[in-house]
C-alpha positions in Angstrom: 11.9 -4.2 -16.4 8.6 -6.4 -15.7 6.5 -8.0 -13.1 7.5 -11.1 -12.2 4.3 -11.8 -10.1 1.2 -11.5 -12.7 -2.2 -12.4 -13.3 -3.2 -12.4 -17.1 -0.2 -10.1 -17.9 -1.0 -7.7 -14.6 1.3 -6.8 -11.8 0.1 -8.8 -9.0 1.7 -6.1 -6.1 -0.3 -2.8 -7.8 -3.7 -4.9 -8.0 -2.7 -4.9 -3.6 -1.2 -2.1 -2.5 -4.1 0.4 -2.3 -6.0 -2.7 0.3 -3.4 -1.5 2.9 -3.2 2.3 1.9 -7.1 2.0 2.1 -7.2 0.0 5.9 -4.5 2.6 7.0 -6.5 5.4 6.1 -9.9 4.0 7.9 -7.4 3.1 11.1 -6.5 7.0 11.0 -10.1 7.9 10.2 -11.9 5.6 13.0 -9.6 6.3 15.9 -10.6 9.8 15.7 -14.0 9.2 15.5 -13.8 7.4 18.6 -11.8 10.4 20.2 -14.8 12.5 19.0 -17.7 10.7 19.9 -16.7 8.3 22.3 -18.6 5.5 20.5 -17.0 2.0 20.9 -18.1 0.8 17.4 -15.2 3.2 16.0 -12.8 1.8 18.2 -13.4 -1.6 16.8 -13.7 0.0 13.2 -10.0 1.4 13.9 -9.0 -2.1 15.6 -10.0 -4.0 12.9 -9.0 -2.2 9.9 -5.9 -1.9 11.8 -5.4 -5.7 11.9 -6.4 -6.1 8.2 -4.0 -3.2 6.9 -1.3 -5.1 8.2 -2.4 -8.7 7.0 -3.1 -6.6 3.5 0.6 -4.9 3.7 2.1 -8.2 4.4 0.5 -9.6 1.2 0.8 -6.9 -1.0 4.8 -7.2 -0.1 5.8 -10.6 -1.1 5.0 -9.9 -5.0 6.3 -7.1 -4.8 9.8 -7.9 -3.4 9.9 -10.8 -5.7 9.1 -8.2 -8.8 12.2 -5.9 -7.3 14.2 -9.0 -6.6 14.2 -10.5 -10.4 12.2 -8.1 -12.4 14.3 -5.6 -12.2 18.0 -5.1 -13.1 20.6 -4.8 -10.6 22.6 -1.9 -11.8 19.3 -0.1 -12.6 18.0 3.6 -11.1 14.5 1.4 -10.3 16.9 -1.1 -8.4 17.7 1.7 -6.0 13.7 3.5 -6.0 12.3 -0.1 -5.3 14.9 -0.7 -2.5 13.8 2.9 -0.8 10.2 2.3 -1.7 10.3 -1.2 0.0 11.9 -0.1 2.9 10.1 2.9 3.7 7.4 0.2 3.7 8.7 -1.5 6.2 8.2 1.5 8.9 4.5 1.6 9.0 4.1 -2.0 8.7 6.2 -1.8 12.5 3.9 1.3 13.5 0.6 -0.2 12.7 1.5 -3.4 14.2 2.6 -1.9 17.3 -0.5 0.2 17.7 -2.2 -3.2 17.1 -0.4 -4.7 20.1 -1.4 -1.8 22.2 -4.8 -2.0 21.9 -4.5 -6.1 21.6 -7.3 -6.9 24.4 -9.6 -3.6 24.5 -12.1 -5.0 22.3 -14.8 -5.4 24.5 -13.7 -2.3 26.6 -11.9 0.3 24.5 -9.3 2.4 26.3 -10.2 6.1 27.3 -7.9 7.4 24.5 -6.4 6.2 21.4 -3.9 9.3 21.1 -1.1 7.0 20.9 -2.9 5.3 17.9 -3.6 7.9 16.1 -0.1 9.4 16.6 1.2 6.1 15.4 -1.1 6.1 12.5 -0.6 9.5 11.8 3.2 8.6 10.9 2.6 5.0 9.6 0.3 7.1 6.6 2.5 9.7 6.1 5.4 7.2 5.6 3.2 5.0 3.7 2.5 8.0 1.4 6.1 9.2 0.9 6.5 5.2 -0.1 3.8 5.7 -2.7 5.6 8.6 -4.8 8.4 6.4 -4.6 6.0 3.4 -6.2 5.0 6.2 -8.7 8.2 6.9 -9.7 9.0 3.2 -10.8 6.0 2.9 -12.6 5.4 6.4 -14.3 9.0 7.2 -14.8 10.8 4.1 -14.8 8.6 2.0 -16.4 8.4 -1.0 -13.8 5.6 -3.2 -14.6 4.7 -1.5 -17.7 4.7 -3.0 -20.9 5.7 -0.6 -23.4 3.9 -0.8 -26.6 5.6 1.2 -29.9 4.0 4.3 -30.9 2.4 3.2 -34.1 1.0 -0.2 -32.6 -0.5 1.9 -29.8 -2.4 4.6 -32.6 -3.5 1.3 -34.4 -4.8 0.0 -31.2 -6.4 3.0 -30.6 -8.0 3.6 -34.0 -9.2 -0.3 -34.0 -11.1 0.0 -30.6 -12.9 3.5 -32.0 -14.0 1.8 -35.0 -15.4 -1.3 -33.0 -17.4 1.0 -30.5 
């Protein structure tokens, strides 16, 4: 099982993924900021990580459906993980682009409360977490993008980097 989508041998969808876990989180993180204090610069934070999370998500997708679609077996347990893992995806890509369209406009005049936001984001992250063990599973336990080295080759890789340092 491999990576279809690579740059110099690297799995093009892990180098991405953490861009929308990341602009998730500061979504989460801002809204409530702006709940506590009010301040309009933390609405706009949230907003716009908000915005870029979802670009992000949307970017980080397309390698990685095309690594599930012909990296990796059909018949395979990681077909099945990567099918979950994609479509558990899907959910807070829906729930942070709705909470984008809700606050679409209220840039130069945040709404009095973002509860609905952070509600939404709440979920989206939690999914988006649950989606991410799933993502750690094909790549710690199923091997997905890894490429597996024999035990002896990895020692004498090993042993030749220590005596060069």
């Amino acid at each position: 099982m491999y990576s279809v989508v690579k740059v110099s041998e690297h799995p093009v969808h892990s180098m991405l993924v953490g861009f929308p876990i990341t602009l998730y989180s500061i979504t989460l993180a801002a809204y409530i900021a702006f709940t506590v204090g009010n301040d309009p610069f933390w609405f706009r934070v949230g907003f716009a990580a908000n915005v870029a999370g979802i670009g992000m998500a949307v970017i980080a997708a397309i390698p990685g459906f095309f690594d599930w679609l012909m990296g990796i077996p059909a018949h395979s347990e990681a077909k099945g993980t990567g099918a979950r893992h994609g479509a558990l995806n899907l959910l807070p890509l829906v729930l942070f682009t709705a909470d984008a369209w809700v606050y679409d406009g209220y840039w130069n005049v945040p709404p009095s409360s973002v509860a609905l936001g952070i509600g939404l984001a709440v979920i989206g992250l939690s999914v988006t977490l649950v989606a991410g063990w799933l993502g750690r599973i094909m790549v710690q336990d199923q091997h997905v993008g890894i490429t597996l080295v024999p035990q002896p080759a990895r020692i004498d890789y090993i042993e030749d980097h220590r005596r060069a340092a």
